[in-house]
C-alpha positions in Angstrom: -49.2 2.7 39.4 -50.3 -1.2 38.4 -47.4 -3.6 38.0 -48.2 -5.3 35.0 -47.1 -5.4 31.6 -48.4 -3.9 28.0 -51.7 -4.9 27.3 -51.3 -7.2 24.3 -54.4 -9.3 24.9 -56.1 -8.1 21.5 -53.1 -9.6 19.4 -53.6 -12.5 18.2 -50.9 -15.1 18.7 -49.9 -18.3 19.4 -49.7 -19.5 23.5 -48.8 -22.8 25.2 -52.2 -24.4 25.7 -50.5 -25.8 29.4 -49.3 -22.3 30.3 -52.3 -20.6 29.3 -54.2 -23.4 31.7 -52.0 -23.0 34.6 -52.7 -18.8 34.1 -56.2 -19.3 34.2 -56.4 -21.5 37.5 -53.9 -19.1 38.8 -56.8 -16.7 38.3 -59.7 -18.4 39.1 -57.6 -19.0 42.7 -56.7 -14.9 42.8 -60.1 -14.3 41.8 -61.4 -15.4 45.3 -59.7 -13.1 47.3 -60.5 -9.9 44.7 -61.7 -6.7 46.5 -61.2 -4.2 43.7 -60.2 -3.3 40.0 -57.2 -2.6 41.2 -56.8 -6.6 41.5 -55.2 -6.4 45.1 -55.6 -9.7 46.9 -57.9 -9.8 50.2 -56.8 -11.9 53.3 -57.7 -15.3 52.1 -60.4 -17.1 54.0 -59.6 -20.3 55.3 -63.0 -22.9 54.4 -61.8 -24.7 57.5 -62.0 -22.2 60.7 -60.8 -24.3 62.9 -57.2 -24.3 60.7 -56.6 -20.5 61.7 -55.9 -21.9 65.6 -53.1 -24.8 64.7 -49.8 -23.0 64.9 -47.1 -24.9 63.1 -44.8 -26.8 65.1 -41.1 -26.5 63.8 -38.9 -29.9 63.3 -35.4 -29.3 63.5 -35.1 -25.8 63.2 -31.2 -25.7 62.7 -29.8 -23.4 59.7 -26.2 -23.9 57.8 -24.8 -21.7 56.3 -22.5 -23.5 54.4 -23.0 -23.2 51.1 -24.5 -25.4 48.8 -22.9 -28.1 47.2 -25.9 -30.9 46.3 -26.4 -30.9 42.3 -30.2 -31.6 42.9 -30.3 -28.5 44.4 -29.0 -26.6 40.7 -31.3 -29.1 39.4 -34.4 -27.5 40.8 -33.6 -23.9 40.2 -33.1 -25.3 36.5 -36.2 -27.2 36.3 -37.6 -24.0 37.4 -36.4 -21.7 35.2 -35.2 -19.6 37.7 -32.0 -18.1 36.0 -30.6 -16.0 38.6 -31.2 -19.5 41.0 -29.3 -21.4 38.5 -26.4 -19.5 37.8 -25.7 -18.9 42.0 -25.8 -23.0 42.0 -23.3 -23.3 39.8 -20.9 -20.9 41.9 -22.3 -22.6 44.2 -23.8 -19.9 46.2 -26.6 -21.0 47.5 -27.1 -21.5 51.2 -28.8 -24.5 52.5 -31.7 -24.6 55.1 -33.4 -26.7 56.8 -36.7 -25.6 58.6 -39.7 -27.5 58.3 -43.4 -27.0 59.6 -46.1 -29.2 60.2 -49.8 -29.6 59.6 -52.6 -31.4 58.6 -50.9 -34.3 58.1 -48.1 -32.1 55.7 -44.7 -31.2 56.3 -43.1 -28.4 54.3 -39.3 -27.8 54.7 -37.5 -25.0 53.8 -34.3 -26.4 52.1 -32.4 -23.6 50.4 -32.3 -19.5 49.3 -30.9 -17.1 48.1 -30.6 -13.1 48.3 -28.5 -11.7 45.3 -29.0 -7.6 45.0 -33.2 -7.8 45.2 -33.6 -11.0 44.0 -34.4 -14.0 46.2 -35.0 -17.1 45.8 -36.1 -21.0 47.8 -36.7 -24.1 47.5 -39.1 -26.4 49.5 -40.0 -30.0 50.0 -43.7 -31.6 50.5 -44.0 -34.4 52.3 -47.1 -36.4 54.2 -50.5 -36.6 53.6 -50.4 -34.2 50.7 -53.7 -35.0 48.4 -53.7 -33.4 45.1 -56.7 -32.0 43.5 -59.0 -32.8 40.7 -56.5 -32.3 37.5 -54.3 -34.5 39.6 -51.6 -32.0 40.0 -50.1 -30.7 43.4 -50.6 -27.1 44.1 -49.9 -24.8 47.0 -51.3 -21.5 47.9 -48.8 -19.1 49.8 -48.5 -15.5 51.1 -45.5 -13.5 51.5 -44.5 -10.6 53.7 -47.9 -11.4 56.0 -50.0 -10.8 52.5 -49.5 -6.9 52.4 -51.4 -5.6 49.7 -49.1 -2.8 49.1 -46.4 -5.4 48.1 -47.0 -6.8 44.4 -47.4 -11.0 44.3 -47.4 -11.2 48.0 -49.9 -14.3 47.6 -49.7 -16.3 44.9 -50.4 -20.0 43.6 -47.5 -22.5 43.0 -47.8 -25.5 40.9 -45.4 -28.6 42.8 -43.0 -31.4 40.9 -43.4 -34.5 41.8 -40.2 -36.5 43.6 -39.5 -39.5 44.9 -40.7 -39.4 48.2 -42.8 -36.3 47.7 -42.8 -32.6 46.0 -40.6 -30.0 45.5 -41.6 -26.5 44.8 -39.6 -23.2 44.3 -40.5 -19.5 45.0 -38.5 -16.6 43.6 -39.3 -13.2 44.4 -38.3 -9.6 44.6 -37.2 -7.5 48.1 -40.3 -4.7 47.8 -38.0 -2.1 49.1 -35.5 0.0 48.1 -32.8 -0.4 50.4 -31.0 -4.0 50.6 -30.5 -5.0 54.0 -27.4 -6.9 54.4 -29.0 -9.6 56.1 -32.6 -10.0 57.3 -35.5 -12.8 56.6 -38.7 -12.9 55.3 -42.3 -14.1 56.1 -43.8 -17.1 54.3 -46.8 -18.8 55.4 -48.6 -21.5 53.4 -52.5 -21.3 53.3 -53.3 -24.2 51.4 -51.7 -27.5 50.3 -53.2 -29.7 47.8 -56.8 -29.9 49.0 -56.0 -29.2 52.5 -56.2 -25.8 54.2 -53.9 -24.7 56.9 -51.0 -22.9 58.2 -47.2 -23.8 58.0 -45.4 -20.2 59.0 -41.6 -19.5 58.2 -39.4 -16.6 58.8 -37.1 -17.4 56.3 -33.1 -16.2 56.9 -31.5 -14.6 53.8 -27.9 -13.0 54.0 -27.2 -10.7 51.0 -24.5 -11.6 48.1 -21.7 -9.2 47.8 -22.8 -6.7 45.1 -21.8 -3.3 43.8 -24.0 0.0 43.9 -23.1 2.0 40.5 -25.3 5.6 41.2 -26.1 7.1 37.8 -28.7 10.8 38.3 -29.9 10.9 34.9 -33.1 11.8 33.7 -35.1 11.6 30.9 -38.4 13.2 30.6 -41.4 14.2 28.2 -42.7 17.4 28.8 -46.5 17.4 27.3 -47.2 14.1 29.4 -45.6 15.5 32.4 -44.0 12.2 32.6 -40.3 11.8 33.8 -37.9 8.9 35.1 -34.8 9.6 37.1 -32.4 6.6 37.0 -30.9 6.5 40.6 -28.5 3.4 41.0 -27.5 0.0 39.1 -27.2 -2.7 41.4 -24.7 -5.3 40.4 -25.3 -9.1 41.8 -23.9 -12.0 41.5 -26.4 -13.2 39.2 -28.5 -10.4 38.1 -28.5 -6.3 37.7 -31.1 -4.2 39.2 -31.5 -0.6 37.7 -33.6 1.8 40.5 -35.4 4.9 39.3 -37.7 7.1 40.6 -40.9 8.0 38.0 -42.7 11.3 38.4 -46.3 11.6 36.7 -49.4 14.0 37.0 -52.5 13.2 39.4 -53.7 11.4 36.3 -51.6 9.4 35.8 -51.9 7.2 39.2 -51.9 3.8 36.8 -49.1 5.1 34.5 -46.8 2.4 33.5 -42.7 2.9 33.3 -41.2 -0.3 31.1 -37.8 -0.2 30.3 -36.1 -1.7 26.9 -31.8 -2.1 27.8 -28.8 -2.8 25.6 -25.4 -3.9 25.4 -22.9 -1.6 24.0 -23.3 -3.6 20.8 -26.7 -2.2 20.8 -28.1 -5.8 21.6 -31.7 -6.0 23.5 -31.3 -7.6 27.2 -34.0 -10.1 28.4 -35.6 -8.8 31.9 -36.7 -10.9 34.5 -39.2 -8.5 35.7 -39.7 -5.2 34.8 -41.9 -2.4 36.9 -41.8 -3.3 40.2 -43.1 -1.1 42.6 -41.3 -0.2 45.6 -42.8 3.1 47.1 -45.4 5.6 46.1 -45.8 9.3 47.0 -48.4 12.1 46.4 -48.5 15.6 46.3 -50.8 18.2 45.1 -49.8 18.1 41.9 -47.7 14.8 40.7 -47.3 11.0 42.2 -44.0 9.8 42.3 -43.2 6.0 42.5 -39.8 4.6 43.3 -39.1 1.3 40.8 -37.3 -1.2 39.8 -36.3 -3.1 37.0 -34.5 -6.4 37.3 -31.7 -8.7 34.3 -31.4 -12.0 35.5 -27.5 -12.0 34.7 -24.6 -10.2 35.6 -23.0 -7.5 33.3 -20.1 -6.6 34.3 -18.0 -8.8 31.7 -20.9 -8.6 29.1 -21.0 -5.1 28.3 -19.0 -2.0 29.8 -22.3 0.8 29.3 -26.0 0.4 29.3 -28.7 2.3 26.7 -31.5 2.4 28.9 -34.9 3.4 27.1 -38.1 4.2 29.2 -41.3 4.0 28.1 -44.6 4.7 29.5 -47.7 3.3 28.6 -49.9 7.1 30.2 -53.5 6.1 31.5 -56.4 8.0 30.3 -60.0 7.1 31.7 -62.5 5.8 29.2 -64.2 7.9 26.7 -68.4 8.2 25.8 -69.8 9.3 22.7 -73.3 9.9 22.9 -75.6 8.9 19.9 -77.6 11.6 19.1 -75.2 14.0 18.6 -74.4 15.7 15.0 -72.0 13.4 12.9 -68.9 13.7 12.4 -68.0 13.3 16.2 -64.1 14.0 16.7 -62.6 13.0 20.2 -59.1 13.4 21.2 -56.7 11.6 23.7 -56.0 13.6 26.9 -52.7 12.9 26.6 -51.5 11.7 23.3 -51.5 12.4 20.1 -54.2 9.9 19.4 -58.1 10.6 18.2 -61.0 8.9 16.7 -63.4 10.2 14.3 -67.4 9.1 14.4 -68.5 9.8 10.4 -71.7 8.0 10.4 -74.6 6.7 12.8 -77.2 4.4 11.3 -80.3 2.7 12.8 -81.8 0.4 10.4 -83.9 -3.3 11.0 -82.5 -3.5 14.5 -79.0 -3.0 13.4 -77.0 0.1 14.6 -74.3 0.5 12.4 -71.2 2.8 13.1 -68.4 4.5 11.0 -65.6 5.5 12.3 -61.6 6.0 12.1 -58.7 6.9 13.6 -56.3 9.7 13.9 -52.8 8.3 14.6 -49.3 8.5 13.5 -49.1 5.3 14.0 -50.5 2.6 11.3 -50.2 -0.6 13.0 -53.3 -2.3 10.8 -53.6 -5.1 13.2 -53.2 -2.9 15.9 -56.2 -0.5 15.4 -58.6 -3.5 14.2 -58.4 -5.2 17.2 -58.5 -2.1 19.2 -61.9 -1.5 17.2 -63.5 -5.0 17.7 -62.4 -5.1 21.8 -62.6 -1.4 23.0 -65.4 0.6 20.8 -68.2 -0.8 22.8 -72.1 0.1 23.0 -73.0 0.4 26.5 -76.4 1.6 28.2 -75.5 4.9 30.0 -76.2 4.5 32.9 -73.9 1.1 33.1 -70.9 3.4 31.9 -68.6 2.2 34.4 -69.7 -1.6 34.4 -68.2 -4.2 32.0 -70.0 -7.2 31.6 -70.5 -8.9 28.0 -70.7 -6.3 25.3 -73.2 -6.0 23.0 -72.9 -8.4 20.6 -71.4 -7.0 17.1 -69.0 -7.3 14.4 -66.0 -4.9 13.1 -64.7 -5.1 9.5 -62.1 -2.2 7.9 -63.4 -0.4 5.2 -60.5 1.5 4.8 -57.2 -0.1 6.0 -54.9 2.4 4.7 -56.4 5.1 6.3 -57.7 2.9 9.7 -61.7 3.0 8.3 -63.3 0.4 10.5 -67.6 -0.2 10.6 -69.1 -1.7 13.6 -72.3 -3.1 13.5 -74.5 -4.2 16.4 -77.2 -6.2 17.2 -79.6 -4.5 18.7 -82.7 -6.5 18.6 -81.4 -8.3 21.6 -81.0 -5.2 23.6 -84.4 -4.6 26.1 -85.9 -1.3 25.4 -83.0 0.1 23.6 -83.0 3.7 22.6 -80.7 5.8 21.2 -80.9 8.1 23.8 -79.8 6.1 26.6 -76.9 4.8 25.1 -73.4 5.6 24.6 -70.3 4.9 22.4 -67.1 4.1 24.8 -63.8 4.6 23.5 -61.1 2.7 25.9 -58.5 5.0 25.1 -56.6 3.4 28.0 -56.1 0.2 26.0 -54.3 1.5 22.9 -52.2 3.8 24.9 -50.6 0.3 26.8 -49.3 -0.2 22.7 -48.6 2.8 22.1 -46.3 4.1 25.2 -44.5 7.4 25.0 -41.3 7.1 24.3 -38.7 8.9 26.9 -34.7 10.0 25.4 -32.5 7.1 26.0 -30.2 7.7 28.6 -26.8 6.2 28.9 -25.3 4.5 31.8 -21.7 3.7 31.9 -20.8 0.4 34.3 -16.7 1.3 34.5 
C-alpha cells in the first residue's frame, strides 16, 4: 500500500505558484534517486566520492534536558508551521540539544526535539561555508532512519531560513513503528548542503511525552471489496492524537489506500496532519494486511468527548485495454466497483480517429468524469501497454453532460505506421477509483 493522498491532479484549481515551485524541485531532487514506480528512493550517490570517507567530527556533544524556555525556539516551530511543534513550545515542552557536526566547511547543530505520541519533531542551525544554489535559496538534502526504503519520507529535501548569523531549518516526522518506545533516538544524516556534498551524522535523543493509550476493536468493513479496517488504539499526546488500525485487503489490492475523515461530537470535520502512514505490512495467500496510522495535530481530550471516524478506501484496479477492432458498443466494467464505461462508436476518417464513449456511474460529478476522460482514456500502441510517455495528442469535449457523453478525437497523422490493429484504448480505471473511494460504516470511538 502507497502513502499518498487522493489523486486530485485532474481538478483544476488554484495553487500557490511558490509551493508548487518548491514541489517540483522537491521532485526533480527525488527523481534522482528513483528505482521504481513504486517511487521508493535509492541510496543517493554522493557526486563527490571522496565525501563518503569524512566522518563527522562532533563539537560539544553535551545534551540538556531541561526544557525549553527560549521564545526563538516557539518562533521556529511557528514559522514552520509545525502545529504539534508549536503548541509543545508554548507548554514549553520542548527539550533543548545541542550536537553539532562538521564538514566541508559546514557546521549543522542539532538544537531542539520533540517526541509527543508518534510525532517528532527538531530544529537545526547552519553555519560556515554554506553556498546556496542557483535560485539563491539554501537547501539541504537529508535521510532518516539510515534511508530505509520501507519507511515513508526517509530522505527528503528541506528548504533553510535565513538568520542572522546563518540558517535554521526544521524537520518533523512520524515514528514508522507501531510501538512507542519510551525513550530512544533516531538516525539523521545530511547528504547535501547547499551546493556542497557530504556527511554530517546524528543519532538524535528523543524521550517520549506522557500520553494515554485509549484501545477501541472496532471494525468496519465492505464485503464486495473484501476491504476492512480494524481501529486498534487512540493515542493521546500532548499535542496531537494518533488513531492505529490495522487494514485488511485482497492480493489485489497491494496499493489500496485507507484515508480517514474524523469528527467532533458536534459533527465538525478535524484537520489531519498526515493521514495513511504505513507502519507494517503482511501477506498471506489470500489478503495483505497493513498496520496504519492516522495523525490530528492537537489534543482532544477537552475538545470533544467521542470521535466519528469514517474510512475510506480509494481500491486499486490495474489499467484497462480496449482493442479497436472489436464490434461497437464495447462495455467494460470495474473489477471492483460499481463503475463502467461504454465504447458506442469508432471512427477513422482523414487521419482523425474519433471515439464515443460514456460512463456508467452513480456518481455524476461533471467535472469529475471530463477530466477523467481528457487524462486517462488514452490511445496507446499495444505493445507500449505498460509505458507512459506523452499521449497521443487529442482533444475531449462532452456531448452529453447529463448522461457523462464525452467524444475524443485523436490525431493520428502524427502517429508512424499507425493501424488500428496495433493499437489499443486504455481505461485507467485506477485514477477515478482515487475520487471515488468506497466508503466503509462510520465507527464511533468514545475518549471517556
Amino acid at each position: 500500500m502507497e502513502k499518498k493522498p487522493f489523486q486530485v491532479e485532474y481538478e483544476k484549481i488554484e495553487v500557490p505558484q511558490e509551493e508548487v515551485l518548491q514541489a517540483i524541485q522537491t521532485g526533480i531532487n527525488r527523481a534522482t534517486a528513483t528505482k521504481s514506480v513504486k517511487k521508493r528512493l535509492k541510496p543517493y550517490l554522493l557526486a563527490a566520492t571522496a565525501a563518503l570517507f569524512i566522518t563527522a567530527s562532533f563539537i560539544s556533544p553535551s545534551l540538556s534536558y531541561v526544557m525549553a524556555e527560549v521564545p526563538f525556539i516557539g518562533k521556529v516551530y511557528e514559522n514552520m508551521n509545525d502545529l504539534v511543534g508549536r503548541n509543545l513550545a508554548s507548554q514549553q515542552l520542548i527539550t533543548e540539544l545541542n550536537e553539532t557536526a562538521s564538514n566541508q566547511g559546514i557546521d549543522i547543530s542539532i538544537k531542539s526535539a520533540y517526541y509527543d505520541g508518534a510525532v517528532m519533531g527538531v530544529t537545526f542551525y547552519i553555519t560556515g561555508d554554506a553556498q546556496t544554489e542557483a535560485d539563491g535559496r539554501l537547501k539541504g538534502f537529508y535521510e532518516l532512519f539510515d534511508g530505509k526504503e520501507e519507511i515513508a519520507d526517509s530522505k527528503e529535501l528541506v528548504y533553510l531560513d535565513p538568520t542572522e548569523d546563518g540558517y535554521v531549518g526544521h524537520i518533523r516526522l512520524y515514528y514508522p513503528k507501531t510501538e512507542l518506545p519510551p525513550n530512544t533516538t533516531f538516525p539523521l544524516e545530511f547528504k547535501r548542503i547547499g551546493t556542497k556534498e557530504g556527511a554530517w551524522k546524528f543519532d538524535v535523543p528523543i524521550q517520549q511525552l506522557p500520553y494515554k493509550t485509549i484501545q477501541l476493536q472496532q471494525k468496519s468493513s465492505a464485503i464486495d471489496t473484501g476491504v476492512s479496517v480494524l481501529f486498534d488504539a487512540i493515542i493521546q499526546g500532548q499535542a496531537s492524537t494518533a488513531i492505529n488500525y490495522t487494514a485488511t485487503f485482497p492480493r489485489e489490492g497491494k496499493h489500496d489506500q485507507v484515508r480517514l475523515e474524523i469528527f467532533d461530537d458536534k459533527g465538525r470535520q478535524l484537520p489531519l496532519l498526515a493521514d495513511g502512514i504505513d507502519l507494517e505490512t503482511s501477506k498471506d495467500q489470500h489478503s495483505i494486511t497493513v498496520k496504519g496510522r492516522t495523525i490530528i495535530p492537537q489534543p482532544l481530550a477537552e475538545v470533544t468527548s467521542y470521535l466519528t471516524i469514517s474510512p475510506k478506501v480509494a481500491v486499486y484496479e490495474k489499467d484497462r485495454f480496449i482493442t479497436l477492432e472489436q464490434p461497437t458498443p464495447i462495455h467494460i466494467d470495474s473489477a471492483r466497483q460499481k463503475l463502467g464505461i461504454t465504447v458506442e462508436k469508432i471512427t477513422l476518417k482523414d487521419e482523425k480517429l474519433t471515439i464515443d464513449f460514456h460512463f456508467n456511474s452513480e456518481h455524476k460529478d461533471f467535472i469529475l468524469f471530463e477530466n477523467f476522460a481528457r487524462n486517462n482514456v488514452e490511445l496507446v500502441e499495444e505493445s507500449e501497454e505498460e509505458v507512459y510517455k506523452k499521449p497521443i495528442k487529442h482533444t475531449t469535449k462532452a456531448i452529453d453532460k447529463d448522461n457523462l457523453r464525452f467524444r475524443s478525437t485523436f490525431n493520428i497523422g502524427t502517429v508512424h505506421d499507425f493501424s488500428t490493429d496495433t493499437y489499443v484504448l486504455r481505461v485507467n480505471f485506477n485514477a477515478l477509483h482515487a475520487n471515488i473511494p468506497v466508503e466503509l460504516d462510520a465507527v464511533k470511538a468514545d475518549l471517556n
